[in-house]
C-alpha positions as CSV (number, residue, x, y, z in Angstrom):
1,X,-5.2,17.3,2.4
2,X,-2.5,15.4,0.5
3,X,-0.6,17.2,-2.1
4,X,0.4,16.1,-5.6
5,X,4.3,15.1,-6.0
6,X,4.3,18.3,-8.3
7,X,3.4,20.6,-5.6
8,X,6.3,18.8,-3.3
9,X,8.8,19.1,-5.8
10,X,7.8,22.7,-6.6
11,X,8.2,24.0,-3.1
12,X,11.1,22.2,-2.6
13,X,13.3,23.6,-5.3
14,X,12.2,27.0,-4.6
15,X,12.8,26.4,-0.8
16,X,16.2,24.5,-1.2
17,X,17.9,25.9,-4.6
18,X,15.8,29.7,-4.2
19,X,15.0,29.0,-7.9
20,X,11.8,30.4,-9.8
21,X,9.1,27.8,-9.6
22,X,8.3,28.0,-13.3
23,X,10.2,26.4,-15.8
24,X,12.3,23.8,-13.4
25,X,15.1,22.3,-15.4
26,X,14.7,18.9,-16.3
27,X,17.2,17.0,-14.3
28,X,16.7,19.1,-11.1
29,X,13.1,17.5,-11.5
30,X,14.1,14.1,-12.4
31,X,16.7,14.6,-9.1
32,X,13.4,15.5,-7.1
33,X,11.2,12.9,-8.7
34,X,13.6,10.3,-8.1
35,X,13.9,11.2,-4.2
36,X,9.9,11.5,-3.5
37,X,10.0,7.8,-5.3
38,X,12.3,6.5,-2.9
39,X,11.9,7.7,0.2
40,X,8.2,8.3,-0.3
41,X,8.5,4.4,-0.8
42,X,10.4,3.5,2.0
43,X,7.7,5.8,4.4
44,X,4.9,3.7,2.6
45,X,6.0,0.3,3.0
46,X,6.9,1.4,6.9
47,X,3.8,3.0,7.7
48,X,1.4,1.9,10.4
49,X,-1.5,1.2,7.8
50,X,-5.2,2.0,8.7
51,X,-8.1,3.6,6.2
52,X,-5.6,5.7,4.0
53,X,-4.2,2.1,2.7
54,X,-6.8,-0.8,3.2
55,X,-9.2,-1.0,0.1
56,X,-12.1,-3.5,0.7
57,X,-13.3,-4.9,-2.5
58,X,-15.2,-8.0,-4.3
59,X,-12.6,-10.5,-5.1
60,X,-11.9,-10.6,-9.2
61,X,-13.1,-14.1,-10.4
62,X,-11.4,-17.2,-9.3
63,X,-10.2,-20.1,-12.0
64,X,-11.7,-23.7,-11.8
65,X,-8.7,-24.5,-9.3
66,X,-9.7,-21.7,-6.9
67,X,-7.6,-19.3,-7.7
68,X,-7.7,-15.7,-7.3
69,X,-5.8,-12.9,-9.2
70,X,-5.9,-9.7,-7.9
71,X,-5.2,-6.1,-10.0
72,X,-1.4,-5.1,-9.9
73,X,-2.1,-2.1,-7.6
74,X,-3.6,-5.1,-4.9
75,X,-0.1,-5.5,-2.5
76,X,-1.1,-7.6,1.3
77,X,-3.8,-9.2,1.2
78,X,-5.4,-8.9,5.3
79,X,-8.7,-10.6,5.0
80,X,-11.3,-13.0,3.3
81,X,-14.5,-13.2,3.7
82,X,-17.3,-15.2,2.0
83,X,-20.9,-13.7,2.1
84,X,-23.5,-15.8,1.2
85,X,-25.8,-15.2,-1.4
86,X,-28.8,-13.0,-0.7
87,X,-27.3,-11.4,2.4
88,X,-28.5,-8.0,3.3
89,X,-25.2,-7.4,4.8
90,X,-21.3,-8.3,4.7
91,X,-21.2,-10.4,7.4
92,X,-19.8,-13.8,6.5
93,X,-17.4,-17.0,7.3
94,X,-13.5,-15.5,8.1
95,X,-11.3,-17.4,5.2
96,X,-8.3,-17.6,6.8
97,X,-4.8,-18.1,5.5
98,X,-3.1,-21.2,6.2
99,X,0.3,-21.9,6.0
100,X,1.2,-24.2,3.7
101,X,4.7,-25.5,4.0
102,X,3.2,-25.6,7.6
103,X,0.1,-28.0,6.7
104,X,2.8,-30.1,4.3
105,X,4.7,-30.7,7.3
106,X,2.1,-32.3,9.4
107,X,1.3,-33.8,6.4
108,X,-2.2,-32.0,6.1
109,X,-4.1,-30.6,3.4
110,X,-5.2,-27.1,3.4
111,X,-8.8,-26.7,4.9
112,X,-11.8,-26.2,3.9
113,X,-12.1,-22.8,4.9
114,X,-8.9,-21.6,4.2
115,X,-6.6,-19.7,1.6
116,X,-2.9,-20.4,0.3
117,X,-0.6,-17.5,-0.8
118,X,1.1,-18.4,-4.3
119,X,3.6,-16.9,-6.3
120,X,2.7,-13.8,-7.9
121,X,2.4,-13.9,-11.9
122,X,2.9,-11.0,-14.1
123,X,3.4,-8.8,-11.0
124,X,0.0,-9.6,-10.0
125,X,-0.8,-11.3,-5.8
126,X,-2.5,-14.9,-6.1
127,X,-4.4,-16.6,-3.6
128,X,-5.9,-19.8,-4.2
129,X,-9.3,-21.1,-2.0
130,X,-8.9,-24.6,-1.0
131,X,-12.9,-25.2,-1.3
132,X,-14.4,-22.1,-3.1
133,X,-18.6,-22.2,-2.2
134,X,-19.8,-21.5,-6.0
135,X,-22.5,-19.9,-3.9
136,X,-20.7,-17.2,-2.1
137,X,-19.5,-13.8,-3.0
138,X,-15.4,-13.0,-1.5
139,X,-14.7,-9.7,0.2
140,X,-11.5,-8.8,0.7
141,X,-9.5,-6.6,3.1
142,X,-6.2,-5.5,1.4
143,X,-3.1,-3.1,1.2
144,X,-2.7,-0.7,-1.9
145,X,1.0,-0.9,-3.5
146,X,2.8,1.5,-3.5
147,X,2.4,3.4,-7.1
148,X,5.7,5.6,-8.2
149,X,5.0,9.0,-10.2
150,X,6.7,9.2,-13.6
151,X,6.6,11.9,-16.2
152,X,4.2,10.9,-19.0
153,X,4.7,11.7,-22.2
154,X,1.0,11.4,-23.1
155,X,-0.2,13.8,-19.9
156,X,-2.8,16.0,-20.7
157,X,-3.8,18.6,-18.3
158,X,-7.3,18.6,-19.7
159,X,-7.8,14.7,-19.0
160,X,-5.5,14.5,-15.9
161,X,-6.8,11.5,-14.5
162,X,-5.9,9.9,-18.0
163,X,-2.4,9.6,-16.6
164,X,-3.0,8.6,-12.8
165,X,0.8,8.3,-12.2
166,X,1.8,11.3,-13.6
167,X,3.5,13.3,-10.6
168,X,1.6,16.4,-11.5
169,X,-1.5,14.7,-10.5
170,X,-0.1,11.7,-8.3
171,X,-1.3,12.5,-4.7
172,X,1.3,11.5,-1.7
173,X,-0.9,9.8,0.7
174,X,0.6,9.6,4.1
175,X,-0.4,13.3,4.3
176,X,1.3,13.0,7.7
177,X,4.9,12.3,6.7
178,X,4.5,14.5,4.3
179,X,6.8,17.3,5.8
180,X,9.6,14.5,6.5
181,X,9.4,13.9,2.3
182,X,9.7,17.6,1.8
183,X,12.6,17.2,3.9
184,X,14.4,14.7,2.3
185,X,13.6,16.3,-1.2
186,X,15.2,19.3,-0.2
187,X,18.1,17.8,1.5
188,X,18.9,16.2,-1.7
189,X,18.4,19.2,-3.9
190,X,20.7,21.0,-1.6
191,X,23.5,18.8,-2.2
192,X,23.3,18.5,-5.8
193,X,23.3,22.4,-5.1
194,X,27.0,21.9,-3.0
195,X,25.2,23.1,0.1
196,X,24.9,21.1,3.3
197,X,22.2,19.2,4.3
198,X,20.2,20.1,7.3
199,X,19.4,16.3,7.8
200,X,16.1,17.1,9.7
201,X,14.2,14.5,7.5
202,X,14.2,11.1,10.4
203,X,13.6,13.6,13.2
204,X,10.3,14.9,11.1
205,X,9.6,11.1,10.0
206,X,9.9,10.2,14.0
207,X,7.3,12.8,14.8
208,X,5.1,11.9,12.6
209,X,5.3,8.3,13.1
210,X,4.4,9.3,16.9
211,X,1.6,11.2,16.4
212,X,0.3,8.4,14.0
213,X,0.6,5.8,16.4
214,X,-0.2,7.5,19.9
215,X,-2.8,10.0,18.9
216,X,-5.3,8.4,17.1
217,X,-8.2,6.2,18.7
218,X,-6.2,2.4,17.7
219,X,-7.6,-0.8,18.4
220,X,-4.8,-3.5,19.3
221,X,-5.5,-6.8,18.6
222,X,-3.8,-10.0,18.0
223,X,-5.3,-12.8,16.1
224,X,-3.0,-15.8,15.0
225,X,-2.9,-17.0,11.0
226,X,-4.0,-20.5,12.0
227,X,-5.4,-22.4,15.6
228,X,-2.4,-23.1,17.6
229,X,-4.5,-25.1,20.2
230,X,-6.9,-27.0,17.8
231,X,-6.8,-30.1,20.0
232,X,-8.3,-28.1,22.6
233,X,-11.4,-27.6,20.3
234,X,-12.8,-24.1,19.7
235,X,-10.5,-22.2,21.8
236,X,-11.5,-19.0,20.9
């Protein structure tokens, strides 16, 4: 079960500075706060992804031009999908993504059944559909970005999912490198403190990364962005 950045930072600087875990003083728990956001970024970003990050979902409405904006909490977009209307299920045509400056090189134009990555815009991912069927519905396969706790002002503990980035609700999800964040959190506490660190954080991180990889039931499986023997017709 994952716990909230509260509960980290609790332990932590009862385990690290052997201080009472209520009241904390305000800059030890900005110090904490400040190393769960980034290192507990860094172990995001680095993880080896499966059901904890990938969110499938209908794609938001695309503009006449075909483009798709997706919510700021959308980061790597994996897969598209277009289900046809009326079907009972989600199985549909693959949309894959075509590189661009690739098809501008050869001097082609993106195909039909393809998607372009564009430039984000207010900090939200854009894709654009070359040839959008008005007929479908888009399902897509992505990765969640990574959301930093902060200390909000309007928190209220009766309403907590009113502030879903506050770190006393804020869950860390990589439950397994969750005891390699702890680590570092209390490394970092301790040298504020003038004590030495025990600097068992990457061995923990390592671990955890092993068991993730080697432990669990993992399909492996390659599949290129775009046909790399398309004169050879449908090679796959």
């Amino acid at each position: 079960m994952s716990a909230t950045f509260e509960e980290i930072i609790v332990d932590s600087v009862q385990l690290a500075l052997g201080l009472p875990r209520d009241p904390i003083a305000v800059d030890v728990r900005d110090l904490a706060l400040a190393v769960m956001n980034k290192q507990g970024r860094i172990i995001w970003d680095a993880w080896p992804w499966d059901d904890e990050k990938v969110d499938e979902f209908e794609a938001p409405a695309m503009d006449a031009s075909g483009i798709v904006t997706f919510a700021a909490t959308v980061d790597v977009v994996r897969a598209v999908r277009a289900i046809q209307s009326g079907s009972t299920d989600d199985s549909g045509t693959r949309i894959w993504n075509q590189d661009e400056l690739v098809a501008a090189a050869r001097g082609e134009a993106v195909e039909s059944d393809r998607f372009i990555t564009l430039a984000q815009s207010g900090g939200c991912r854009r894709i654009q559909l070359a040839d959008p069927d008005s007929d479908a519905t888009y399902k897509v396969l992505a990765l969640k970005r990574w959301v930093p706790a902060v200390v909000d002002d309007a928190y209220s503990a009766g309403d907590p999912t009113a502030t879903p980035t506050d770190y006393r609700v804020l869950e860390y999800v990589p439950d397994r490198a969750e005891p390699a964040v702890r680590e570092y959190v209390e490394d970092a506490l301790r040298e504020w403190d003038g004590q030495k660190a025990r600097n068992q954080g990457d061995a923990l991180l390592r671990q955890a990364w092993k068991r993730e990889n080697e432990q669990g039931d993992r399909e492996r499986r390659a599949e290129p962005r775009y046909p790399a023997f398309d004169e050879a017709g449908n090679w796959w």
